[in-house]
C-alpha positions as CSV (number, residue, x, y, z in Angstrom):
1,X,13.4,-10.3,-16.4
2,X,15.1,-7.6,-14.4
3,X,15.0,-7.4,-10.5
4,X,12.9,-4.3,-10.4
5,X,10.6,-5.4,-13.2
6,X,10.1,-8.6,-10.5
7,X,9.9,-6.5,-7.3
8,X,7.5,-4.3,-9.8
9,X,5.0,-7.2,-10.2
10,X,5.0,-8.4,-6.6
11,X,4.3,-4.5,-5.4
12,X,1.2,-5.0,-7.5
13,X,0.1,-8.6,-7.0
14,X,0.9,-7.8,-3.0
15,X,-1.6,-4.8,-3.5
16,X,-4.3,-6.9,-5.6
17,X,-4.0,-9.4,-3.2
18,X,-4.7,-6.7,0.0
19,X,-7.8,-5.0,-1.8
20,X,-9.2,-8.6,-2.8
21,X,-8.7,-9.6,0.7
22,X,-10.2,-6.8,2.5
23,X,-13.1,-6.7,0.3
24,X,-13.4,-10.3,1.3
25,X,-13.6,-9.6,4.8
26,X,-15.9,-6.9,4.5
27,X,-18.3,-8.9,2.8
28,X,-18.1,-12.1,5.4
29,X,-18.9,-9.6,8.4
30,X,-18.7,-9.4,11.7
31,X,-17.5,-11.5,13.6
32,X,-13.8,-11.4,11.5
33,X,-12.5,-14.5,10.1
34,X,-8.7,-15.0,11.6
35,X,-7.2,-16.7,8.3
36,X,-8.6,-14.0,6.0
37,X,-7.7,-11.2,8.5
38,X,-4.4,-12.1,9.0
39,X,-3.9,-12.6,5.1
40,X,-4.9,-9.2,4.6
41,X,-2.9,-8.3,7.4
42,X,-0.1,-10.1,6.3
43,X,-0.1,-9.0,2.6
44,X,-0.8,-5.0,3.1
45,X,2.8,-5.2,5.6
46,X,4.7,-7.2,3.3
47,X,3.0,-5.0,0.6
48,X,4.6,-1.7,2.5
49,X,8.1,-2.8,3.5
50,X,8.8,-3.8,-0.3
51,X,7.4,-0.5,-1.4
52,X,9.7,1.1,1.3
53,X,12.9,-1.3,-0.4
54,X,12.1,-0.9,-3.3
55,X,11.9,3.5,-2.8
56,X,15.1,3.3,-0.9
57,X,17.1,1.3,-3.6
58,X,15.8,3.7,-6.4
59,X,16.1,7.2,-4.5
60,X,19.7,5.9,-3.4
61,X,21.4,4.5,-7.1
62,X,18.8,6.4,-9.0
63,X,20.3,10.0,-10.7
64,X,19.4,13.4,-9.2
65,X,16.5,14.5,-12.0
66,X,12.6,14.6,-10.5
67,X,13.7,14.2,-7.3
68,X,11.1,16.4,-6.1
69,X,8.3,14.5,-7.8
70,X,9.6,11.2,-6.7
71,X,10.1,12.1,-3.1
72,X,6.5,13.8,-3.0
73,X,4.6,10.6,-4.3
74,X,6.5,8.4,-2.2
75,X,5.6,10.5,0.9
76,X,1.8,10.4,-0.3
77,X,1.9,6.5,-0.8
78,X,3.4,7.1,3.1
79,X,0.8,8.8,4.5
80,X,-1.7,6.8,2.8
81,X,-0.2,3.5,4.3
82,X,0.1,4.8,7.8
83,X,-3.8,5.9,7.4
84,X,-4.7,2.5,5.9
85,X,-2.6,1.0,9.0
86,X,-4.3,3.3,11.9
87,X,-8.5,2.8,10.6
88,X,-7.5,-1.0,9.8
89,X,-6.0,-1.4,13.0
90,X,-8.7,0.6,15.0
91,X,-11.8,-1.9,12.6
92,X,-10.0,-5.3,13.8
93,X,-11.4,-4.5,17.6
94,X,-14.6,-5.7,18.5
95,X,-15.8,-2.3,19.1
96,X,-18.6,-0.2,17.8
97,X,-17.0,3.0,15.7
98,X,-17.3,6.3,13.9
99,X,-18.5,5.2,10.4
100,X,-15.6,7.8,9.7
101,X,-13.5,5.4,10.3
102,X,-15.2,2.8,8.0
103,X,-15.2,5.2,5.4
104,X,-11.3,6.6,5.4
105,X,-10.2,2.9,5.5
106,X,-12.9,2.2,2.7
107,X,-11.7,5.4,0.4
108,X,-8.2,5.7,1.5
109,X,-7.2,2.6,-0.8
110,X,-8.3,4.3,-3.7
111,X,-5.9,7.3,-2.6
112,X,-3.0,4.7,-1.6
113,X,-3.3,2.7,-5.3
114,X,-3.5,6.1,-7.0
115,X,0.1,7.3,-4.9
116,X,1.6,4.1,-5.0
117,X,1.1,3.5,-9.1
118,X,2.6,7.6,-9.1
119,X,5.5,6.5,-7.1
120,X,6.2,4.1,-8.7
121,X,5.9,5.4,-12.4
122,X,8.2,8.0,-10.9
123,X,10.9,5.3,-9.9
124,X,10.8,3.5,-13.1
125,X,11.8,7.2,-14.5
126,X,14.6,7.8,-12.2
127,X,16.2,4.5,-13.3
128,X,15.6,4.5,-17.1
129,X,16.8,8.2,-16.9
């Protein structure tokens, strides 16, 4: 199997692994179970830095066609990551919230999954091409 066929299937099982998790822990309640949280911690920033290697390795060997497309979708999964990072962050306290908050962090994954399977499609192109 090829390396980015493996870093492909971790992305994915990194990012099965964070939804199953987080589900989990909204589910269990308040107060927040420490193993579960810090698994879904642990797996959505492992998740992110391989997406970011895995970008950076493409976008630098990768040839100069739909560069545009690529670097838009990867900038979306971005944005998506650092919104999924700032509402998780901000539901770990112990404090009451907006249920703004609740909601972003509860939609926003449908947004990241969406940019993230677009980035990488886009990837996958710039290689084969």
């Amino acid at each position: 199997m090829h390396l980015l066929h493996v870093k492909t299937a971790a992305l994915g099982a990194l990012l099965v692994g964070t939804l199953i998790s987080g589900m989990l822990l909204t589910s269990a309640g308040r107060p927040l179970s420490t193993g579960l949280l810090s698994l879904h911690k642990i797996s959505s920033v492992l998740m992110i830095a391989l997406f970011a290697i895995f970008a950076r390795q493409v976008l630098k060997t990768g040839n100069a066609q739909a560069i545009g497309l690529t670097f838009a979708a990867c900038t979306l999964s971005a944005i998506c990551f650092i919104a999924l990072l700032v509402t998780g962050a901000l539901l770990s306290f112990e404090r009451d919230l907006p249920q703004v908050v609740f909601r972003i962090h509860q939609i926003a994954p449908v947004f990241c999954t969406g940019a993230v399977a677009l980035s990488v499609i886009a990837l996958l192109r710039r290689v084969a091409a």
